[in-house]
N, CA and C atoms as a LAMMPS dump frame, in Angstrom:
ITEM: TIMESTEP
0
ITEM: NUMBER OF ATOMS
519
ITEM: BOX BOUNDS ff ff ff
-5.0000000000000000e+02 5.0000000000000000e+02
-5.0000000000000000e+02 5.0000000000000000e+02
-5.0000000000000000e+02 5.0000000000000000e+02
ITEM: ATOMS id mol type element x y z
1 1 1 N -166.877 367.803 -401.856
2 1 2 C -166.409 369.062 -401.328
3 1 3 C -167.564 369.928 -400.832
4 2 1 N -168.657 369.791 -401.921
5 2 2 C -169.469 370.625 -401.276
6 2 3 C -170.567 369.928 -399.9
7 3 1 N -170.682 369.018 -399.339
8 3 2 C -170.817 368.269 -398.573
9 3 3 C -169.879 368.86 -397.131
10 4 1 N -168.497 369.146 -397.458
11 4 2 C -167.206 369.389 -396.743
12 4 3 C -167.884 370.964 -396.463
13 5 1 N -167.824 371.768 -397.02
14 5 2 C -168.447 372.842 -397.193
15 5 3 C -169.135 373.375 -395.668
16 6 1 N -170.159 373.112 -396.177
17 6 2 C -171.545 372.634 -395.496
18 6 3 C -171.178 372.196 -394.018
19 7 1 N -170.365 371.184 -393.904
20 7 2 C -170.033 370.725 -392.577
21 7 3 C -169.283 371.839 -391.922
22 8 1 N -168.477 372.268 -392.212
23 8 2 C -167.459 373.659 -392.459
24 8 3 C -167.927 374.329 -391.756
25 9 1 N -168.731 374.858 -392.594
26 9 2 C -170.123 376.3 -392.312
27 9 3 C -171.227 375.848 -390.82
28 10 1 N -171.291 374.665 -390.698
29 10 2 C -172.097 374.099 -389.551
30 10 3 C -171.173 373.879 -388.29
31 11 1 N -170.02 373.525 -388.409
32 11 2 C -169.521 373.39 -387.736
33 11 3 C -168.715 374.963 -386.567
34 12 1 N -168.764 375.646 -387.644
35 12 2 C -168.491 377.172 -387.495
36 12 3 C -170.01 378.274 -387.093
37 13 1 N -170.619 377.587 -387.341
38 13 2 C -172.264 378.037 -386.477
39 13 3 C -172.64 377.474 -385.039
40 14 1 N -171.925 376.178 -385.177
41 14 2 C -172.385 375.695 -383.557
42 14 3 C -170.569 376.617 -382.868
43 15 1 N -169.725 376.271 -383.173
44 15 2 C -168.675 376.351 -382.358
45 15 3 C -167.865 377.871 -382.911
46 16 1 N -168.428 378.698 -383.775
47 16 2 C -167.669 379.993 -383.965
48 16 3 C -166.965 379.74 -384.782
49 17 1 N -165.823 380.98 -385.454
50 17 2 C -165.394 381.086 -386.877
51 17 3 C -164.185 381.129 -386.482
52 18 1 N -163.499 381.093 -385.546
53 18 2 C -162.078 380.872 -385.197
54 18 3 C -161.601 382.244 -385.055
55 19 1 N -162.157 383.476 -385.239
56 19 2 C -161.729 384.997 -384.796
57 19 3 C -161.989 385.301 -383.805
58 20 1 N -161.871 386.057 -382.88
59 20 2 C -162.923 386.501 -381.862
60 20 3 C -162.337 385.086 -380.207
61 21 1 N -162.946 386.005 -379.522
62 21 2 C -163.439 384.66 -378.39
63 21 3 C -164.067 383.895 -378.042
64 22 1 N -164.348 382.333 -377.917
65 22 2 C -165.118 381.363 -378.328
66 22 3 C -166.532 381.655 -377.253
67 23 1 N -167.824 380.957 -377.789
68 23 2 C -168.911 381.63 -377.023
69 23 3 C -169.006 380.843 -375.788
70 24 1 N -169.422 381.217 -374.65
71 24 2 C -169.496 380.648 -373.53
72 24 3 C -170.742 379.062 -373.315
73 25 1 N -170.891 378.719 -374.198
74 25 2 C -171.966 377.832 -374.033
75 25 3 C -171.005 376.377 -374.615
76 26 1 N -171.251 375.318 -374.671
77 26 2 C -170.995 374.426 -375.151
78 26 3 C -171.879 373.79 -376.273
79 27 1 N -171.682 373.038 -376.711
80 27 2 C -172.266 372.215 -378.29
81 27 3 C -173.796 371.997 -377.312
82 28 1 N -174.749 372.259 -379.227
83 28 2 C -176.106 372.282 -378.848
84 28 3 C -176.419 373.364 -377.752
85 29 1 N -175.868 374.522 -377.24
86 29 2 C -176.181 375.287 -376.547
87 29 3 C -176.053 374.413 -375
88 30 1 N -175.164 374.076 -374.795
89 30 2 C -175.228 373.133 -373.268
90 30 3 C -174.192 374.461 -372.573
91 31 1 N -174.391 374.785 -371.213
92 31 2 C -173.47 375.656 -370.518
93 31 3 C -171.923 374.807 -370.694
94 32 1 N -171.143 375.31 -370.476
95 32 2 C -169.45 375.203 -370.522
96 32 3 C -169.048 374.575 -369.284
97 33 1 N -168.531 373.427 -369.108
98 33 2 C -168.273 372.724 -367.715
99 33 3 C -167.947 373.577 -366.941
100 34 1 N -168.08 373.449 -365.471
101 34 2 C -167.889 374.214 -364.782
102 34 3 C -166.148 374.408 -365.009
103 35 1 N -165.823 375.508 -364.668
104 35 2 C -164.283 375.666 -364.51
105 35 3 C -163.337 375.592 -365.922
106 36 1 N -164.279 375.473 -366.86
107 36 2 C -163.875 374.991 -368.371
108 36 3 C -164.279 376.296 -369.323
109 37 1 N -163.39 376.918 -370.541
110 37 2 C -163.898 377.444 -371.09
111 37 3 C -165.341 377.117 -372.032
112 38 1 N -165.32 378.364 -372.608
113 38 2 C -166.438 377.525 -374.127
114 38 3 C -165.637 376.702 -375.177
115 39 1 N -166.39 376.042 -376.887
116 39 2 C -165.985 375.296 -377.384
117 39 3 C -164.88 375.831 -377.38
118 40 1 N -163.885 374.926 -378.504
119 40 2 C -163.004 374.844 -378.793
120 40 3 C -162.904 375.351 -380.78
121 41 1 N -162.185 376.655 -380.935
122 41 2 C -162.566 376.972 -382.1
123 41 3 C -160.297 376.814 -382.668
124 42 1 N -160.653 375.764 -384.091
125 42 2 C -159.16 375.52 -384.139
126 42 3 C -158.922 376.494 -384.527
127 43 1 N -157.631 377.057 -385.102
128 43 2 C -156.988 378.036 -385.547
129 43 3 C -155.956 377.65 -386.667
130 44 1 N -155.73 378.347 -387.816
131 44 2 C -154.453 377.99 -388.835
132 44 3 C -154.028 379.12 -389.549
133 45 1 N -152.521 377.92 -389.346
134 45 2 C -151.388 379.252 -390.276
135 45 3 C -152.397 379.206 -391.692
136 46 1 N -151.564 380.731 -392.226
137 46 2 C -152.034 381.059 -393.659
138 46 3 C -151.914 379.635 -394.842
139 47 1 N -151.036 379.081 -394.625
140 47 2 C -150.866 377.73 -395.482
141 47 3 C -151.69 377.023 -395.524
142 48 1 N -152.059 376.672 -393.885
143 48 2 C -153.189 375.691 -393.856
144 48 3 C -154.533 375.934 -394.305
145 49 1 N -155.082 377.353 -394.155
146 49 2 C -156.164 378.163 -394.09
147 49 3 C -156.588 377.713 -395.626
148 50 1 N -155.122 377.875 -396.582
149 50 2 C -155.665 378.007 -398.054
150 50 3 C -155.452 376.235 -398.978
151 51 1 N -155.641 375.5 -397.745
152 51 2 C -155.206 373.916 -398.464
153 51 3 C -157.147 373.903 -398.797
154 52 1 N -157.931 373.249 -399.698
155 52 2 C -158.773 372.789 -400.208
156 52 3 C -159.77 372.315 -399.279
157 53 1 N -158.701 371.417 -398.142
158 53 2 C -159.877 370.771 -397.479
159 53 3 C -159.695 371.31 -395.783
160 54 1 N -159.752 372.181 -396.19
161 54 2 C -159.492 373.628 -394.783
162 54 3 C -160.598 372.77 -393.831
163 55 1 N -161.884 373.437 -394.656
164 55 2 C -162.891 373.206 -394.156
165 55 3 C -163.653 372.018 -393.168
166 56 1 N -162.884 371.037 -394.077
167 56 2 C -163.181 369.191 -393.666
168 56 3 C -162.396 369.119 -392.308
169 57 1 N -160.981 369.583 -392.529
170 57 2 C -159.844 369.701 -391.529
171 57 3 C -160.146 370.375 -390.34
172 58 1 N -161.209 371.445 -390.381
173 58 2 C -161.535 372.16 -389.1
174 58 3 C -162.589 371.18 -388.585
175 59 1 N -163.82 371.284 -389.28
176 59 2 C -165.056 370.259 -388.734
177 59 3 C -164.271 369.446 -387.959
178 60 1 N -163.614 368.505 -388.593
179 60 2 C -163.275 366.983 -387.472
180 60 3 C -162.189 366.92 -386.569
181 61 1 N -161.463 368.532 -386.547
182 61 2 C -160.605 368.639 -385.067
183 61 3 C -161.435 369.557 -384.046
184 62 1 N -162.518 370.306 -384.856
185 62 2 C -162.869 370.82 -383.818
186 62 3 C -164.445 370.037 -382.901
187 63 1 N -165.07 369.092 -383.599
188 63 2 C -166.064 368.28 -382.911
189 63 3 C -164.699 366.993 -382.461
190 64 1 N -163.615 366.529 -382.394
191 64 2 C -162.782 365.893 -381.668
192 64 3 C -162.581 366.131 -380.283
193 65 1 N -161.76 367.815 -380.909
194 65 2 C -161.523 368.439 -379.51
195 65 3 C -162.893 368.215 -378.702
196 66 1 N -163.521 369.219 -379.209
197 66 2 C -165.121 369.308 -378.398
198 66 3 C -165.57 367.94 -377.569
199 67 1 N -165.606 367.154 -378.34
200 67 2 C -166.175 365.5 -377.856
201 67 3 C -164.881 365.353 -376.501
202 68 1 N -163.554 365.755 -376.922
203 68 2 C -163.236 365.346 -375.067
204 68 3 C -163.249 366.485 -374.194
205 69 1 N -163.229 367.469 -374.649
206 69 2 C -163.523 368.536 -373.995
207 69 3 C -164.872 368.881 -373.096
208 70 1 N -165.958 368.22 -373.369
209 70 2 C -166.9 368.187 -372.98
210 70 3 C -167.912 366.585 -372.354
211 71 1 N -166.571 365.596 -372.769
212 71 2 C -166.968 364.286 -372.459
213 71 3 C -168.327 363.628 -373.179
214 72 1 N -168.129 363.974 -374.645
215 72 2 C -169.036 362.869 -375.593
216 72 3 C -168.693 362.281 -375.961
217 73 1 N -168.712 360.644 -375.62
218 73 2 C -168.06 359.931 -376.437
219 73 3 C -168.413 359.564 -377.657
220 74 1 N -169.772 359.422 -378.094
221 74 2 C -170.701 358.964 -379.193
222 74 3 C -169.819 360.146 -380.31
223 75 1 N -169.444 361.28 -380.045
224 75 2 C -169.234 362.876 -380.973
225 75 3 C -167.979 362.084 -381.212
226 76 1 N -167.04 361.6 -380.013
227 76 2 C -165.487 361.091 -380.558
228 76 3 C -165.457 360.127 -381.177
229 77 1 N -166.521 359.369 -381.393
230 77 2 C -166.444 358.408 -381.607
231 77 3 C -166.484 358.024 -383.449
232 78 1 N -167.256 359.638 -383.824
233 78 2 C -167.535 359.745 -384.993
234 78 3 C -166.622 360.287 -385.564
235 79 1 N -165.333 360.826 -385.049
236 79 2 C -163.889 361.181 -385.421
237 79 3 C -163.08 360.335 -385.631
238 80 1 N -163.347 359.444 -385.31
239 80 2 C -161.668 358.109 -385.596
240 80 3 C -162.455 357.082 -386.152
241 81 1 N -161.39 356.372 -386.74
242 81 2 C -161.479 355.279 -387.361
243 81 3 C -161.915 353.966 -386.521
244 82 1 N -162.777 353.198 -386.737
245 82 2 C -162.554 351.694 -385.751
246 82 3 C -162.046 350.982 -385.623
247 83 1 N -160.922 350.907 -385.525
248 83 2 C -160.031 350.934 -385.081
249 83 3 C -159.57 351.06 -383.726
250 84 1 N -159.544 352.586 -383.931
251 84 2 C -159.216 353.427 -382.252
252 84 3 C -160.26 353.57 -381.449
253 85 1 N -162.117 353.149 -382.155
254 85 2 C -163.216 353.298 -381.141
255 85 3 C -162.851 351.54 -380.433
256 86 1 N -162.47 351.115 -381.254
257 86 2 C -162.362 349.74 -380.462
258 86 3 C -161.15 349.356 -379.414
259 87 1 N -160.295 350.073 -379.761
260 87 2 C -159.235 350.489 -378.732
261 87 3 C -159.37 351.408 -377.342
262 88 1 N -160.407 351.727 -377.53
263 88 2 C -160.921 352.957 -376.552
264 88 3 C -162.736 352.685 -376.129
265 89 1 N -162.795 351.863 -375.791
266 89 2 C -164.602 351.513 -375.479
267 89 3 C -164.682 352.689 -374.241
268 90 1 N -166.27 352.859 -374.406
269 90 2 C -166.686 353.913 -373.651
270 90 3 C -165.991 354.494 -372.135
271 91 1 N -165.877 353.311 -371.294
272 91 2 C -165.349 353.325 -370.292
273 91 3 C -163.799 353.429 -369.866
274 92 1 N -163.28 353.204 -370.774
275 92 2 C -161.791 353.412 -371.19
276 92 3 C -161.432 354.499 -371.278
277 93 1 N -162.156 355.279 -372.345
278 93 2 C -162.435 356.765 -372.591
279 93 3 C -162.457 357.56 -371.841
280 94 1 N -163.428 356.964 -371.011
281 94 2 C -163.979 358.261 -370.068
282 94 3 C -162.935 358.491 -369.013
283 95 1 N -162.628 357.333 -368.485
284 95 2 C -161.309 357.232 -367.28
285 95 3 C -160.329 357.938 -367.967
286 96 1 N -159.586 358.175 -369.136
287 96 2 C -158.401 358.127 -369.685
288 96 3 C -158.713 360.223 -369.767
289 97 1 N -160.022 360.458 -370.418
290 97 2 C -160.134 361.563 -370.516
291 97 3 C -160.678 362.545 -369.559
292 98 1 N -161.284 361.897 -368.136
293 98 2 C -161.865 362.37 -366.894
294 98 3 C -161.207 363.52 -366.96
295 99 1 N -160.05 363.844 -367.172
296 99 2 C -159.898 365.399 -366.666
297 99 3 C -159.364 366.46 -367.1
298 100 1 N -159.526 365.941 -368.794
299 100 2 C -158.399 366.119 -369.781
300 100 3 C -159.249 367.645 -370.718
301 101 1 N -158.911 368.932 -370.737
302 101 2 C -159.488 370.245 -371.59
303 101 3 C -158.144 370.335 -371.91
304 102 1 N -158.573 370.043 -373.214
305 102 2 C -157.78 370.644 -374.751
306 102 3 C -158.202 372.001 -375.196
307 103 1 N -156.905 373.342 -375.433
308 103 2 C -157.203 374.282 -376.08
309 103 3 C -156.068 374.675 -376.586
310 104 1 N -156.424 376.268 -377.424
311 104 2 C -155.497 376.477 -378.26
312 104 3 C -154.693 375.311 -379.497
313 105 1 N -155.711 375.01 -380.361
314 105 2 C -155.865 374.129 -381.041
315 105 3 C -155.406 374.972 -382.59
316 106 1 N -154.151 374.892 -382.622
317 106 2 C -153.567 375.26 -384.496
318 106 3 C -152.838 374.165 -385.384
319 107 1 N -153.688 374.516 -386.358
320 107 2 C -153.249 373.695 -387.387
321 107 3 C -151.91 374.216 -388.085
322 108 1 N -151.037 373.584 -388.611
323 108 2 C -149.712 374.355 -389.358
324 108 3 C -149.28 373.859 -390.544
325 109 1 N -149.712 372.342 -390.952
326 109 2 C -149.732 372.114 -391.854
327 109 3 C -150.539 371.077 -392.387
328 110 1 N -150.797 370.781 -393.519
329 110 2 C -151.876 370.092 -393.904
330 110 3 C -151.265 369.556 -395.544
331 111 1 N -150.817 368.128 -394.948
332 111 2 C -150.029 367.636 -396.618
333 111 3 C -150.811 366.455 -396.947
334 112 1 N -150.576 366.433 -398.02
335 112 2 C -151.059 364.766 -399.345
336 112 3 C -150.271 363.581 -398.186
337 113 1 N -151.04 362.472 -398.137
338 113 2 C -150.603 361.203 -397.522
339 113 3 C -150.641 360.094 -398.349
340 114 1 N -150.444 358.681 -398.581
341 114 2 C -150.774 358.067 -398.981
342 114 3 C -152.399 357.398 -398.93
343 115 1 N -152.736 356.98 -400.491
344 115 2 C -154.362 356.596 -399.807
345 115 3 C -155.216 357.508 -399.984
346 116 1 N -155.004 358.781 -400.471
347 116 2 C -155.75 360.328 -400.745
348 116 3 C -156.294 360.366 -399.128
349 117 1 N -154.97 360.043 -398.074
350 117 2 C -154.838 360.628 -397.086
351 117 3 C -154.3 361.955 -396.743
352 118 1 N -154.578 362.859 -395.475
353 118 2 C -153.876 363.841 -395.482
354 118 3 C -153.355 363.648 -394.385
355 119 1 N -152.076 364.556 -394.009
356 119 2 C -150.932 364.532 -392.513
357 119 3 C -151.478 365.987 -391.993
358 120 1 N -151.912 366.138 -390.997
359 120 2 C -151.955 366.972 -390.612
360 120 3 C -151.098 367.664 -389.02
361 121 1 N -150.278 368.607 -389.101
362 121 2 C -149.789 368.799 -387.907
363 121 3 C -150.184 370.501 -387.431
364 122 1 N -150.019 369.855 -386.312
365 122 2 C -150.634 371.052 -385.509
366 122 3 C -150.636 370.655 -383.616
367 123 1 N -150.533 372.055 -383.17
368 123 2 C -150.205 372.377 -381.583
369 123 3 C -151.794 372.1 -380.833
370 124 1 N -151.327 372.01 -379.881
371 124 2 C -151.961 372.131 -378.878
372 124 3 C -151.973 372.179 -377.646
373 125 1 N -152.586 372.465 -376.347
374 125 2 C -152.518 372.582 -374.789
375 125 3 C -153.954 371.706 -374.327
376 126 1 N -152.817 371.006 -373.594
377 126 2 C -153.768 369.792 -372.956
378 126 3 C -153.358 370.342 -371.059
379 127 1 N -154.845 370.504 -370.416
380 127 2 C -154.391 370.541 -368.967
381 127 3 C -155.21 369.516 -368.78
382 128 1 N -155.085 368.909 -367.431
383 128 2 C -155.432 367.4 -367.001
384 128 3 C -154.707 367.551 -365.588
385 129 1 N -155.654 366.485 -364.995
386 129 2 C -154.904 365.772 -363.347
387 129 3 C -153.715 365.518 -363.679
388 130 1 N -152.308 365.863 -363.251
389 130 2 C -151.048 364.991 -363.243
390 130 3 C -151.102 364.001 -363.477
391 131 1 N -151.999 363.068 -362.47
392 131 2 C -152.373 361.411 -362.408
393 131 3 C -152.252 360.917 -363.986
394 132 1 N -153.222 361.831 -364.598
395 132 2 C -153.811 361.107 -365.863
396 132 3 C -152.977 361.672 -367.123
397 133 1 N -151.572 362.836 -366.952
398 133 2 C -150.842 362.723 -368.02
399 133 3 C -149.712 361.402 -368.473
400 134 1 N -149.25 361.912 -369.731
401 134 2 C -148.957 360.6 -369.786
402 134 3 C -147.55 359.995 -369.367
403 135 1 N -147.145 359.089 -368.578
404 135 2 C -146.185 358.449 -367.589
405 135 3 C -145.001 359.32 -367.114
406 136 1 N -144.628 359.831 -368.311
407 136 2 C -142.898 360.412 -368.504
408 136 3 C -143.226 361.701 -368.433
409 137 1 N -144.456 362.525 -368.137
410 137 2 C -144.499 363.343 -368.396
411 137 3 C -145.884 364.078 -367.011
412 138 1 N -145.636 363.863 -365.828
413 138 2 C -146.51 364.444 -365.156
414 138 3 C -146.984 365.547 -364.707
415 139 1 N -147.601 366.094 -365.524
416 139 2 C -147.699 367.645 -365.25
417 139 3 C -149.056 367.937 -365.64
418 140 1 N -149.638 368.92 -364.988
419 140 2 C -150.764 369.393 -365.188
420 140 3 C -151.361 370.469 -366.566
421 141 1 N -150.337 370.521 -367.05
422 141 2 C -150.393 371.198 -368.34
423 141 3 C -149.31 370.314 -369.118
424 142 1 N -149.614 370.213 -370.432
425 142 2 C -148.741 369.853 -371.318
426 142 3 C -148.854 370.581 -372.713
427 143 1 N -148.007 370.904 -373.557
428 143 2 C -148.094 371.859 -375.05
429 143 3 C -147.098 370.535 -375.801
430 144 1 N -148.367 369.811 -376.596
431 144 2 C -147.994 369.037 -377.558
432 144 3 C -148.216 369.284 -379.037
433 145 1 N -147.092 369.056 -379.609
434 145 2 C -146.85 369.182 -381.353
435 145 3 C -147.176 367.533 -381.875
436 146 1 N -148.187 367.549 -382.788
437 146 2 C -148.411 365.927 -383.327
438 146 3 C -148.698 366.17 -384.714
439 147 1 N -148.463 365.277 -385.52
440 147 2 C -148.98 364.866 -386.81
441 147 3 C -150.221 364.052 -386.852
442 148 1 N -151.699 364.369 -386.745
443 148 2 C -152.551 363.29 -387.127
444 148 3 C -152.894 363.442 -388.377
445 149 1 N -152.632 361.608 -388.749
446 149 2 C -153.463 361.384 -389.842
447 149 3 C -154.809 361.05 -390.337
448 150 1 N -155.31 361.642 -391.555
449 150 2 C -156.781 361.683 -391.62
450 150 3 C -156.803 360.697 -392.706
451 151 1 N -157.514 359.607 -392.712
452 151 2 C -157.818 358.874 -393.743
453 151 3 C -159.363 358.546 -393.677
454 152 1 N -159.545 358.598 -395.603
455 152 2 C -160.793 358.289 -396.013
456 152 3 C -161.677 356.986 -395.459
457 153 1 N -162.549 357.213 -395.203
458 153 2 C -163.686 356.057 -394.348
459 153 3 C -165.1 356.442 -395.441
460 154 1 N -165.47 355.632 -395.191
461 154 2 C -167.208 355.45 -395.877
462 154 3 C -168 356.603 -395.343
463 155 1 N -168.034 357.471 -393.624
464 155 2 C -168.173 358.098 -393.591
465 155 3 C -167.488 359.893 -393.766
466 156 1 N -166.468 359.863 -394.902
467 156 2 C -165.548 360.866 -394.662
468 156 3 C -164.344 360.741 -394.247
469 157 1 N -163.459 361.977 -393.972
470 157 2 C -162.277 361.238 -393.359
471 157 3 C -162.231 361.34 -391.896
472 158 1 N -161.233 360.912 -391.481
473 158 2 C -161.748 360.065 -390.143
474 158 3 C -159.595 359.713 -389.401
475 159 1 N -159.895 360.551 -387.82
476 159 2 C -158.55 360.603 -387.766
477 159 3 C -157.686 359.073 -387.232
478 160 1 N -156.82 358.768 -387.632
479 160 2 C -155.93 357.315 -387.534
480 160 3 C -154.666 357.085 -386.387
481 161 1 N -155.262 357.883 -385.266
482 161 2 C -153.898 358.31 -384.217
483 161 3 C -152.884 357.38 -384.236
484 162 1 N -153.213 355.89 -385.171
485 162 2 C -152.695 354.719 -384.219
486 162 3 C -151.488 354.161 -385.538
487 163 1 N -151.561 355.203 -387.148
488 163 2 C -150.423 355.114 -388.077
489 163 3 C -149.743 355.604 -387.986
490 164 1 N -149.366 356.297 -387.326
491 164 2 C -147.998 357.208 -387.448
492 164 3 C -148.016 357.169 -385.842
493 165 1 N -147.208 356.2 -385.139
494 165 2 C -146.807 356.225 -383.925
495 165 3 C -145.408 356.966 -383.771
496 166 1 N -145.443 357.422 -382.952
497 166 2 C -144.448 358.14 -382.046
498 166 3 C -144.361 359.638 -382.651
499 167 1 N -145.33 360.397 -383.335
500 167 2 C -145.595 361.146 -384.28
501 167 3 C -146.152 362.722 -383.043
502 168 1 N -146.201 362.279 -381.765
503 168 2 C -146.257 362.957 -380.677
504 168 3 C -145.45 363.708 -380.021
505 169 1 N -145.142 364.324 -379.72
506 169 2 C -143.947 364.861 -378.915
507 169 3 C -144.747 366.216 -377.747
508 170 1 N -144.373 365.916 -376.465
509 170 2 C -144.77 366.983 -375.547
510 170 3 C -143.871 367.201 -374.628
511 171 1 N -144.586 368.897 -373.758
512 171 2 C -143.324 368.924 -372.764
513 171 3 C -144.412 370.2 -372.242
514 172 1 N -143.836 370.048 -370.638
515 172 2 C -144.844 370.438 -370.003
516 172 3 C -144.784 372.033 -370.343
517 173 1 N -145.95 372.669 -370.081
518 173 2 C -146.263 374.348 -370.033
519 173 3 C -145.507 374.933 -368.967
């Protein structure tokens, strides 16, 4: 936990404390893509705010978000399980996420999973090329509700997009 902490507190020094308006620079102090806001700072209901592993739960949605938001793959790569890095090789990635800024990122709930896994659900706004939303759904904005699950890895926990299928649901802005 106190490890979790720490990441918490670091993670909320590079990318802000989730009050306020996020700072105009990107991770490591890099300017903000052109046409793109700054990071991405998540947000949570009071429930979520007071679950234990608040802290752990912000770090690894908000260097997620960040990593496609800003096109790192090495940063996303340290968010999921291998699993989904092997499902997604660099070049895969990059095509799939070419045009993809995620914001308004809230968490709403945060439950026990199997595995001293946790479920986590929470909103978000994805804008992107039409081209590159997904099939049934072409629109340049989308506001999706998902459940990801976080399960324990050797390095921490680590998100599992690929257990709880169909756990997605969107519809355009």
């Amino acid at each position: 936990m106190l490890l979790a902490g720490a990441a918490g507190w670091a993670a909320r020094a590079v990318y802000g404390s989730g009050s306020g308006a996020a700072p105009a620079a990107g991770p490591a102090g890099q300017p903000a893509p052109a046409g793109r806001a700054g990071p991405v700072s998540v947000a949570f209901s009071a429930d979520a705010a007071a679950h234990p592993d608040q802290a752990t739960v912000r770090w690894l949605l908000e260097t997620h978000f960040n990593a496609i938001n800003f096109k790192q793959y090495e940063a996303w790569k340290a968010t999921v399980v291998p699993a989904r890095q092997q499902e997604k090789p660099k070049l895969r990635w990059e095509r799939e996420y070419a045009t993809t800024d995620d914001r308004d990122v809230r968490v709403h709930r945060i439950e026990p999973g199997p595995d001293e896994s946790l479920r986590v659900m929470l909103t978000f706004t994805s804008n992107q090329d039409p081209d590159d939303a997904p099939p049934d759904a072409r629109s340049g904005c989308l506001k999706w509700t998902v459940v990801y699950p976080l399960v324990p890895e050797s390095r921490g926990l680590r998100l599992d997009t690929a257990r709880l299928p169909g756990s997605a649901q969107y519809r355009p802005c």
